[in-house]
Residue, then its C-alpha position, 0 to 999 in steps of 0.5 A: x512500535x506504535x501504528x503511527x511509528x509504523x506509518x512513519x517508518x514505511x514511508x521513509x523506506x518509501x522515499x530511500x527506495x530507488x522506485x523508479x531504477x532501471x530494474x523497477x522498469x524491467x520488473x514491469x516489463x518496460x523499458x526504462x524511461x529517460x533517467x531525468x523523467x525518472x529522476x523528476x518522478x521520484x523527486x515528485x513521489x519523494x516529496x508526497x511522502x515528506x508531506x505525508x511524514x509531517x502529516x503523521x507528527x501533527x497529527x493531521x486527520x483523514x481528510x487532511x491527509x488525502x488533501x495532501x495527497x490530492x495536492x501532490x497528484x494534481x502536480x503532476x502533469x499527465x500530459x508530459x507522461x505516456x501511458x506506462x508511465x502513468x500507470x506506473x506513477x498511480x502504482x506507487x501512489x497507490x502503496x502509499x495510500x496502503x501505508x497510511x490506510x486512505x481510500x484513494x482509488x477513485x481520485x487515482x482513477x480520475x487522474x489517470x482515465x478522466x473523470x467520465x470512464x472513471x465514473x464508468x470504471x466505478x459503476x463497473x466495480x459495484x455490478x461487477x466485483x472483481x474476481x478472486x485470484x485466489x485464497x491464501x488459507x489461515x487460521x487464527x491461533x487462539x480459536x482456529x477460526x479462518x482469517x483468509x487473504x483474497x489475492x486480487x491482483x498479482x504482479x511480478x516483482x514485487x517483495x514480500x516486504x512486510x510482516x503483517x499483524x492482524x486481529x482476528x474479528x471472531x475472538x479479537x485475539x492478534x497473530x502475524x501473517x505474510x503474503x508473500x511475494x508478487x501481492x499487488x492487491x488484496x482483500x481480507x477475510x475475518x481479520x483487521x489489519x493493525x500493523x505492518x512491519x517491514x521485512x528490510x528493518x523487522x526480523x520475524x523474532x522482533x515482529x513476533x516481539x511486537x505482536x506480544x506487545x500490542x496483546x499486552x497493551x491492547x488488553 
């Protein structure tokens, strides 16, 4: 599967995911909000994602991509939502950026706060780096040397969903890892990000078949 299938495979587990049912709310801490705001989120979420779809088969660039994303966001009026809600929807926006690999936080930022404190929020993170939770510990196979996870934020309720094929930066070599459960944001240490396979459609023997692909046709 190559990463464009991958991308592609994600964002339809996205759409077909029920991300706004009443256990969604609950894992959040929230009550659920009325099932037509509910309905018209993920209606609104779903159709991002579509577009992101035809985005990837006509080869659209990053600049076209995060266009689409901006288009769909500026959708959405902020008005019409309380404060829960809104974090919930840059919440989701936010995985689909992951998927698709786009820089999309200050834009989500100033969606959500305006664009002055989201000037602020963006200063705030060059002086003051967020703080590392903690360190999922791992070594490369072919030469032992560290490819280690920053957990920066954490949130309970979210999957494990995706076995993860990385590259380690020391010896190139590719391997799988996983985060486990409960991963909001992450920052990764000597590796690079290839592929996400998610967990619902990839058994750990079909993942592991993959990673013996990429090695043999990345060589």
């Amino acid at each position: 599967m190559s990463p464009e299938q991958s991308k592609l495979e994600q964002l339809k587990a996205f759409m077909q995911r029920d991300k706004f049912s009443d256990q969604a709310w609950n894992n959040r801490g929230l009550n659920p909000s009325d099932p037509e705001i509910s309905s018209t989120l993920k209606l609104l979420l779903d159709e991002c994602a579509g577009s992101l779809i035809e985005a990837i088969n006509t080869n659209a660039n990053d600049k076209q991509i995060k266009t689409i994303l901006k288009s769909h966001l500026s959708n959405i009026n902020k008005q019409e939502y309380d404060t829960e809600e809104k974090e919930f929807i840059c919440d989701l926006f936010n995985e689909l950026t992951q998927i698709i690999n786009i820089d999309f936080k200050d834009n989500l930022n100033k969606w959500l706060y305006g664009s002055a404190i989201s000037t602020l929020l963006k200063l705030q993170s060059t002086l003051n780096p967020k703080r590392v939770l903690e360190t999922i510990h791992q070594t490369c196979p072919t030469c032992n040397a560290a490819i280690d996870t920053f957990i920066m934020r954490k949130e309970e309720g979210i999957p494990d969903y995706s076995w993860i094929i990385v590259q380690c930066d020391n010896c190139k070599d590719y391997t799988i890892i996983s985060y486990g459960p409960n991963i909001k944001e992450t920052k990764s240490g000597n590796y690079k990000l290839i592929e996400q396979l998610p967990k619902d459609q990839f058994t750990q023997e079909q993942a592991e078949i993959r990673l013996e692909q990429i090695r043999y046709f990345r060589k």
